[in-house]
Structures are given as structure tokens and as C-alpha cells.
C-alpha positions in Angstrom: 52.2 -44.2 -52.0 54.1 -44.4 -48.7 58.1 -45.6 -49.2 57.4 -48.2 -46.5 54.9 -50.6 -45.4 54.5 -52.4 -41.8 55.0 -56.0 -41.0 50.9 -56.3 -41.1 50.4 -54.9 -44.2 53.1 -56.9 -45.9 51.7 -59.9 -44.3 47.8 -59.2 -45.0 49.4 -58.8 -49.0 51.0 -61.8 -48.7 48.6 -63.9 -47.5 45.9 -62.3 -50.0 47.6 -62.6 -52.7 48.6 -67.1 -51.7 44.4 -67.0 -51.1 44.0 -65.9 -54.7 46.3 -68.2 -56.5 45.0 -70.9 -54.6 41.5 -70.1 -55.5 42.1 -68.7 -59.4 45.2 -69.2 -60.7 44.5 -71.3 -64.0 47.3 -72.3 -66.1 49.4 -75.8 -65.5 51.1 -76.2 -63.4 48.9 -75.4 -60.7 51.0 -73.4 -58.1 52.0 -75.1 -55.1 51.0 -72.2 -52.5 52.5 -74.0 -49.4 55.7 -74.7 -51.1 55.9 -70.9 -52.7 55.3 -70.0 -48.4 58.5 -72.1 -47.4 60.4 -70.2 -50.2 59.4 -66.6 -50.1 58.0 -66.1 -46.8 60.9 -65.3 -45.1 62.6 -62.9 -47.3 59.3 -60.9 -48.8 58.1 -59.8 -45.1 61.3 -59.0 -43.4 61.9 -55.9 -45.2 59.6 -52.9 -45.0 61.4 -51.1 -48.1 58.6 -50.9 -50.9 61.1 -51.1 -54.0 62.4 -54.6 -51.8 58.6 -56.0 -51.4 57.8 -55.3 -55.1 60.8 -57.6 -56.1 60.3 -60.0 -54.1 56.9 -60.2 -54.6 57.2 -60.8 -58.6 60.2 -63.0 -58.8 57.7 -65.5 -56.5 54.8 -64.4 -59.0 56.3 -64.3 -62.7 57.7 -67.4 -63.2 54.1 -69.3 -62.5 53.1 -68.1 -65.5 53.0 -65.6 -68.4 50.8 -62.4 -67.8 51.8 -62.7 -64.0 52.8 -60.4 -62.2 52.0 -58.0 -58.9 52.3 -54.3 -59.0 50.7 -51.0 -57.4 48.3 -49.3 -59.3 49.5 -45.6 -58.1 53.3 -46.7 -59.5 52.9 -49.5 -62.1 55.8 -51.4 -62.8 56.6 -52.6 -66.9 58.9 -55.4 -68.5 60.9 -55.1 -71.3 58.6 -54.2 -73.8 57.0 -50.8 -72.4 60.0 -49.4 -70.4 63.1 -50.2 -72.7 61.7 -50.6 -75.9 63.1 -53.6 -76.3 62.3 -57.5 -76.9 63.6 -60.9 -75.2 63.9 -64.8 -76.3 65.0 -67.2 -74.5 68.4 -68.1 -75.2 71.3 -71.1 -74.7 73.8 -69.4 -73.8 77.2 -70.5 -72.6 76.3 -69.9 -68.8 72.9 -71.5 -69.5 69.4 -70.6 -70.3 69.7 -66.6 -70.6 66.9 -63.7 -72.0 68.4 -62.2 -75.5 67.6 -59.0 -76.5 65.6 -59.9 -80.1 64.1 -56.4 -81.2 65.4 -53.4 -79.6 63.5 -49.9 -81.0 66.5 -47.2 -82.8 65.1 -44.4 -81.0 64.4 -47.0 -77.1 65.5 -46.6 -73.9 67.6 -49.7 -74.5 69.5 -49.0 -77.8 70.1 -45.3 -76.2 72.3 -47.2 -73.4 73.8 -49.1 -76.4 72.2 -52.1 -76.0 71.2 -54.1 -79.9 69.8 -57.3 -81.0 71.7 -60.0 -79.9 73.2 -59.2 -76.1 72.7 -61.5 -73.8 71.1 -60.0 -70.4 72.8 -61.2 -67.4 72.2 -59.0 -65.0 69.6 -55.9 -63.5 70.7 -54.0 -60.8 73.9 -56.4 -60.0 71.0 -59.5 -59.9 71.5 -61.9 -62.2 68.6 -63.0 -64.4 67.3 -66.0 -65.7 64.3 -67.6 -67.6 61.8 -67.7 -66.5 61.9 -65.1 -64.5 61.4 -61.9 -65.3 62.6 -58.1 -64.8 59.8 -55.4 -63.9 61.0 -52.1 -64.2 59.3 -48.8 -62.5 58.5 -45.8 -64.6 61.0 -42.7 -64.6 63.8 -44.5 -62.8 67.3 -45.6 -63.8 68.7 -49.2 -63.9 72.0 -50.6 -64.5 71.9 -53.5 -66.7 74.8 -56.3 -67.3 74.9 -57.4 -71.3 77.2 -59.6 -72.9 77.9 -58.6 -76.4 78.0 -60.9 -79.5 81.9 -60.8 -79.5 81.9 -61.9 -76.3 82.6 -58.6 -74.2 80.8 -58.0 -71.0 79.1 -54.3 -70.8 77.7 -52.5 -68.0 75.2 -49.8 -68.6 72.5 -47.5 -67.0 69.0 -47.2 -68.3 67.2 -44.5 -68.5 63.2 -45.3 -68.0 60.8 -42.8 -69.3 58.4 -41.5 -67.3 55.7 -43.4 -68.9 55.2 -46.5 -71.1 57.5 -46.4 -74.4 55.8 -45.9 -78.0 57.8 -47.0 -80.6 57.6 -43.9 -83.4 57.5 -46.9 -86.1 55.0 -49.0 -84.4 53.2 -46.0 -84.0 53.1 -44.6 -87.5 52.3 -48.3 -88.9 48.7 -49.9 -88.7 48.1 -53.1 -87.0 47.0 -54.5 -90.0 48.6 -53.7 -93.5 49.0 -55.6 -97.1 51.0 -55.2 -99.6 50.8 -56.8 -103.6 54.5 -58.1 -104.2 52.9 -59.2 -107.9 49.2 -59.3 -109.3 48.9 -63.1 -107.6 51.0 -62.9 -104.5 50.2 -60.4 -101.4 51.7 -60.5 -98.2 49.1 -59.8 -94.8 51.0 -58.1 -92.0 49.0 -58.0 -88.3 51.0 -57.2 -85.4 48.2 -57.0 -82.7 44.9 -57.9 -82.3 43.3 -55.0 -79.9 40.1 -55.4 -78.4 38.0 -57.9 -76.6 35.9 -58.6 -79.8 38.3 -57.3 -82.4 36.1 -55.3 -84.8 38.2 -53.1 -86.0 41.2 -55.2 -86.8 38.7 -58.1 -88.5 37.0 -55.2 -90.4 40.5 -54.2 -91.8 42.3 -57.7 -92.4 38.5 -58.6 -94.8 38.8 -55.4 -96.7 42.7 -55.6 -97.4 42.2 -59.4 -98.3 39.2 -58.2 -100.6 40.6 -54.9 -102.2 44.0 -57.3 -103.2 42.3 -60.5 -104.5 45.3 -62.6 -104.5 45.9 -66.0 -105.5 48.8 -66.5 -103.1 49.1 -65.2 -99.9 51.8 -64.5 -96.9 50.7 -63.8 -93.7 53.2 -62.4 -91.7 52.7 -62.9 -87.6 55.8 -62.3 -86.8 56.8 -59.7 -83.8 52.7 -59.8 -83.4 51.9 -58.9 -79.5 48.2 -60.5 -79.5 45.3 -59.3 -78.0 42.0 -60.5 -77.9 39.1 -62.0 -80.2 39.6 -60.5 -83.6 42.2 -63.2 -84.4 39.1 -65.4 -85.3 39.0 -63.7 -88.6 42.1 -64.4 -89.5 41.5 -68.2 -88.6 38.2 -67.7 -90.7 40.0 -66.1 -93.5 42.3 -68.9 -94.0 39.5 -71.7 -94.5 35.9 -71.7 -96.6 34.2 -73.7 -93.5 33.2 -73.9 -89.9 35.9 -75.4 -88.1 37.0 -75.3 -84.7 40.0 -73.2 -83.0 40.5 -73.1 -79.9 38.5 -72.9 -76.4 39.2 -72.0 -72.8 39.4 -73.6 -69.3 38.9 -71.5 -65.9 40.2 -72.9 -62.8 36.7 -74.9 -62.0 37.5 -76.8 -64.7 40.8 -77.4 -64.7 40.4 -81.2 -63.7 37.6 -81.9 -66.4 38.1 -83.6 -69.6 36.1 -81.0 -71.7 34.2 -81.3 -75.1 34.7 -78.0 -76.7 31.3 -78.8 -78.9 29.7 -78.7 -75.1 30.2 -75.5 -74.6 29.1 -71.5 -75.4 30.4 -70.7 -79.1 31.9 -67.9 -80.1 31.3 -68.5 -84.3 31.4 -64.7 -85.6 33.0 -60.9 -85.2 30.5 -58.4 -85.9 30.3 -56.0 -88.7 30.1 -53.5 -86.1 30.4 -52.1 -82.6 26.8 -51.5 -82.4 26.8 -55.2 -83.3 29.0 -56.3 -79.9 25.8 -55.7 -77.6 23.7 -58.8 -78.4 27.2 -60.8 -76.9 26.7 -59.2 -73.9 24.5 -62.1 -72.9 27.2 -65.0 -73.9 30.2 -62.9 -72.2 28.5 -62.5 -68.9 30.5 -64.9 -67.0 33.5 -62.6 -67.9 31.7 -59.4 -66.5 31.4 -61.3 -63.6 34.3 -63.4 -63.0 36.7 -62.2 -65.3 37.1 -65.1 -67.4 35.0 -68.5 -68.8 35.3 -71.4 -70.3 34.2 -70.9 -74.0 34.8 -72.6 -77.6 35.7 -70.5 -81.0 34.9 -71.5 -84.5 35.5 -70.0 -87.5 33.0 -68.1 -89.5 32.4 -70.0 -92.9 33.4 -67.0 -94.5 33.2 -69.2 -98.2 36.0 -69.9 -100.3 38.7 -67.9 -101.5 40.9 -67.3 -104.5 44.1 -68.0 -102.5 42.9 -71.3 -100.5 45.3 -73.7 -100.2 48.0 -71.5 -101.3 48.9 -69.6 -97.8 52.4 -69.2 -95.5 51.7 -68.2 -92.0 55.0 -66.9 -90.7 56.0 -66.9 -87.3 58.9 -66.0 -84.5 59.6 -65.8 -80.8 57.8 -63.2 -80.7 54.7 -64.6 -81.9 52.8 -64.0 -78.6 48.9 -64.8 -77.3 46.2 -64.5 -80.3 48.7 -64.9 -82.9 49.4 -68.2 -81.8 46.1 -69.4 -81.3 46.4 -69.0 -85.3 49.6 -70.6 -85.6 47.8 -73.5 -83.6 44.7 -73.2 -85.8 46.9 -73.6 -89.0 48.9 -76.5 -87.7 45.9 -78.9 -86.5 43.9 -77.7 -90.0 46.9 -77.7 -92.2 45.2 -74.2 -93.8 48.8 -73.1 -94.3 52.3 -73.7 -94.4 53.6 -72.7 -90.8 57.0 -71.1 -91.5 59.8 -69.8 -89.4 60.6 -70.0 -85.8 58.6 -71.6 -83.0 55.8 -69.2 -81.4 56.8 -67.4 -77.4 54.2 -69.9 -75.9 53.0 -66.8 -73.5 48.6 -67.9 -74.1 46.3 -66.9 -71.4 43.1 -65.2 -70.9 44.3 -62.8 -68.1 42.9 -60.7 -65.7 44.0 -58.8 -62.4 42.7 -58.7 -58.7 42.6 -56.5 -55.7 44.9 -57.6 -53.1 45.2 -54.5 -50.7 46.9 -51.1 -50.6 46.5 -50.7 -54.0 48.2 -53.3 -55.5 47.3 -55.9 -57.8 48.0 -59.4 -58.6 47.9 -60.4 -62.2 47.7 -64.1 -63.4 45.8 -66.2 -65.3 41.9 -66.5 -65.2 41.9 -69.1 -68.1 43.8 -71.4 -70.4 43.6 -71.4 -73.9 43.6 -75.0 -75.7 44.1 -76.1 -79.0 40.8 -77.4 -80.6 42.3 -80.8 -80.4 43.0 -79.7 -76.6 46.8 -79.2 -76.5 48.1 -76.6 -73.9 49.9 -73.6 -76.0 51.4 -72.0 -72.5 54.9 -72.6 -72.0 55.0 -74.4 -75.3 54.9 -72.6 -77.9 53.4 -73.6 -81.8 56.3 -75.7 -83.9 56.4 -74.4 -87.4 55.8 -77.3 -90.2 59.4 -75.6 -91.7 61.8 -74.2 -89.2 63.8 -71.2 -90.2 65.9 -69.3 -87.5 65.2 -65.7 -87.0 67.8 -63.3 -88.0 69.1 -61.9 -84.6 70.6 -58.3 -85.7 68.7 -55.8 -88.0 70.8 -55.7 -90.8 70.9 -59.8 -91.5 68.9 -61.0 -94.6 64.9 -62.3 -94.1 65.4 -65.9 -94.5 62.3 -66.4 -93.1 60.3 -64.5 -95.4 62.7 -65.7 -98.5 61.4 -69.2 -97.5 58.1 -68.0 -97.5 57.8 -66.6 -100.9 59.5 -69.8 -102.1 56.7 -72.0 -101.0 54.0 -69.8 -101.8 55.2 -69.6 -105.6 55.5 -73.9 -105.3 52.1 -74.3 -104.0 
């Protein structure tokens, strides 16, 4: 990729990438293109330095929405999450709304530049940062990032970003889905993503934990769970002997439209199979197409079972995308006590788009809504019980010592 680009190119980019938030961006607010142009105009085409563009390019981007951003393909850019191994929440800090570091990985590029749950980030690169807007960060380069300690100190420290995307070892040597018997009655259901479009996999594997346990109580633990697509219907499904609705989404077209989710194409079952995936095709052509479409879920009348109105959902701040599509599910149902802190509110059906030179503009194709039609982005799900999360590793699990506490009352 060339280290510069002219005053054309930058200005073709520009101007594609206005066209295409104008014409798809769907999550509310609706960007206001011609006030973005009076405010970033100026400053994103007078410099031909690539690193300079980039940046100014996302902080005008990032803050419309979550799952936002504009990067090249040939030198992708990563928040938090893939290059430091680390988590934020947004926190009240003394200066004013700040990012805190939540979860930061032992063995992360973060905790190896002595950075640990509970700094405050203030600064990348000498820039000060706030919410909403977000830091990207460039694979195999170094960063110097401000923190301010719990005690109050102020650190400065370098970052070291690995060449490609961070693993966590732990994430990597635990399943997505796992369950554990804490007694012959009570089991707890961990899921911290749900991968895939469909979901098969992960559905398949939350059924036969659920069915190999047989419990009569029954935690399900969501928090620190990244999303993903589909497969969280089963877990909706699992929670409830009936059809019922959960959610369905909005493009851009019909953003202005009160919409009846009964109206439109259903998505009502996961199948047992990957071979079972092609007869969708049909119903999910509008996304080959487009990239996105306005579609209803409901659950799978799975039938009862044994632990049925004895369930905790547990959540956090880092309770992002298809987990909280759950967390929404439970609260409008009332499947589940709804436990712990209030969901990230980060719920789109994303997708990306060309807009020259190799770079790409991601944003919002769709909106997720509640069944009842409430707007999850930038909101969040409000647990029925609030318990704060425990900020540094080593604090007790109040949350989860809530949650057995109810379970063994209900």
C-alpha cells in the first residue's frame, strides 16, 4: 500500500464513503452527512500521510455507531479487543465519561505494558480519548498509551502490537459453549460467542449440554459473551416451552416504517445440520444480495423443560450483540431472572463496503429490535437485579453469588 495518497484519491474516498452512509447507514440516529462534511472535511483531505487519513477517517466514522469503522484491507486496523488483548466499559470518571480497561488477558499485549483491570484510558499516542469514540490500532506497530491507575497515579506506557490479531490462550483452550453440575438440580450454561451466520454448531452443543445435565435449576452465564450471529435463537428457545417472538430487524428502507414483526419473513428454527442450512438459502437471499434484511425471529417450541421457570440469565458490560438479543428476549418474556450489570448496547447486523483503494467502510446494514420494538443500540438491556461487576480479577463474583441465591429461591 503506498505511504501516501493524493488530494483526488482522498477526496474520491471521502466522498464515497458520505454517498454510502447517506444511502445505507441504518442505525438511529441517522447520520447527518452535510454536518459530518463541515466537521471533517477540512482536516481529513489536507494531509496526504496514510497513518493521518486513517485516523481521521474513523474518529468521523466510529462514533455513529457500533461495528463502524473504515480501514484498508491490505493493513487492517483492530480495537481493543484483537490487538491488546484487552476490554473497555464506559466509565464516570473524575475528568468525565472515560473507556476502563474491564478484562485485560495475563499473557495480552496490554497487561505486558502493565496495564490491569481497572485503568482508566486517557490517552493514545498523546490524543486524548473519549466515549464514544474509539481507538483503532494497526497490526505490528507500537503505541504509547496514557492510563490512570486505581490509586490515582498517571502512567505512560508503550504497546507492543503483534503482528496479527491476539488469541487469548484461555479463550482458546475453552469452548464457546460449556456446562457444568454445581449439585444434581442446579447447572450453570456458560456461552461466550455465538459464531456463525446460522449457528449450528453452537445450538447443537448448548441442546446436548442442557440434555446430558437435566437440571432443575439453571444459570446461564452471558457474561464477557462477544455475540455473533443466529444460534442465539436456541438459547431464546431453550429458555421457554412455546413459540414466542424475539426480535426482528430494520434495513435502511425501512427505517421510517412502523413495522409488524408478524408481517414479515420468519426465522422459527436452527437446523440439526449444515446440510440442513441450504433450504434457507431462499429466505436469506436479500442478504446475498444486499447484505442485510428486514426479518422476524421466533423461538422454536422446543417443549417444556425440567428447569422452566427456574433460570438466572447473567449479564455484564460486556454482554455484546446476540447475547443481548437474549437478555432482551428474557426481559420482555420474563423466562428468567436478568442478573448483574446492564448489557454494552453494541446490536447491529453489520456488513462492510468498497469505497476505493482498498479500503472499506464498515457500518450498519440493519437494526435489531426488541419483539416489542425497543432499539438495543446504544442502550443496552437493564437487568431485573443490578449487581456491579467486579472490576480487578481477584474481587469476589457477586454477580454469580446473586445468582445462585435466586436460583435456589425460585
Amino acid at each position: 500500500m503506498s505511504s501516501f495518497l493524493t488530494a483526488p484519491e482522498r477526496r474520491r474516498i471521502f466522498e464515497r464513503v458520505l454517498a454510502v452512509l447517506d444511502q445505507r447507514f441504518a442505525s438511529l440516529p441517522l447520520p447527518d452527512t452535510e454536518r459530518l462534511r463541515a466537521r471533517h472535511e477540512p482536516a481529513i483531505l489536507e494531509n496526504p500521510d496514510v497513518e493521518t487519513f486513517e485516523a481521521r477517517m474513523n474518529a468521523m466514522v466510529t462514533p455513529l455507531a457500533s461495528h463502524t469503522g473504515f480501514y484498508n484491507r491490505r493493513a487492517p486496523r483492530a480495537t481493543e479487543g484483537a490487538a491488546l488483548g484487552a476490554s473497555v466499559v464506559r466509565h464516570d470518571a473524575i475528568d468525565g465519561h472515560r473507556w476502563q480497561f474491564r478484562r485485560v488477558d495475563p499473557a495480552g499485549p496490554a497487561a505486558r505494558a502493565g496495564i490491569g483491570p481497572g485503568d482508566v484510558w486517557l490517552e493514545v499516542d498523546d490524543a486524548s480519548l473519549f466515549p464514544p469514540s474509539r481507538a483503532t490500532f494497526r497490526f505490528g506497530r507500537a503505541y504509547a498509551l496514557r492510563v490512570r491507575k486505581p490509586a490515582g497515579a498517571h502512567v505512560r506506557t508503550v504497546v507492543d502490537v503483534p503482528p496479527h490479531p491476539y488469541r487469548s490462550p484461555s479463550r482458546a483452550a475453552n469452548p464457546l459453549v460449556s456446562a457444568i453440575g454445581l449439585s444434581p438440580e442446579t447447572a450453570v450454561l456458560r456461552v461466550t460467542g455465538f459464531p456463525g451466520n446460522i449457528g449450528v454448531d453452537v445450538a447443537r452443543d448448548m441442546t446436548r449440554a442442557l440434555a446430558t445435565l437435566q437440571p432443575r435449576r439453571l444459570i446461564v452465564d452471558l457474561r464477557q459473551c462477544v455475540g455473533g450471529g443466529i444460534g442465539c435463537l436456541r438459547l431464546a428457545s431453550l429458555l421457554c416451552p412455546d413459540r414466542r417472538g424475539v426480535c426482528y430487524t430494520q434495513t435502511r428502507s425501512r427505517m421510517g416504517m412502523t413495522i409488524s414483526p408478524d408481517r414479515l419473513p420468519t426465522l422459527s428454527r436452527i437446523p440439526h445440520s449444515r446440510a440442513g442450512i441450504a433450504p434457507l438459502c431462499l429466505l436469506f437471499w436479500p442478504v446475498l444480495t444486499h447484505g442485510a434484511m428486514s426479518l422476524a425471529v421466533v423461538t422454536e417450541s422446543l417443549g417444556p423443560q425440567p428447569y422452566h421457570g427456574r433460570v438466572v440469565v447473567l449479564t455484564d458490560e460486556e454482554s455484546n450483540s446476540a447475547a443481548e438479543i437474549v437478555a432482551a428476549f428474557v426481559d420482555e418474556h420474563r423466562v428468567a431472572a436478568l442478573v448483574g450489570a446492564p448489557t454494552a448496547g453494541r446490536l447491529v447486523w453489520s456488513g462492510e463496503v468498497c469505497v476505493g483503494r482498498g479500503y472499506r467502510l464498515r457500518l450498519p446494514l440493519a437494526v435489531y429490535r426488541s419483539w416489542r420494538g425497543t432499539l438495543i443500540e446504544g442502550a443496552g438491556v437493564q437487568p431485573h437485579i443490578p449487581v456491579p461487576s467486579a472490576v480487578t480479577p481477584d474481587a469476589p463474583d457477586l454477580q454469580f453469588a446473586r445468582a445462585l441465591e435466586i436460583v435456589h429461591a425460585l
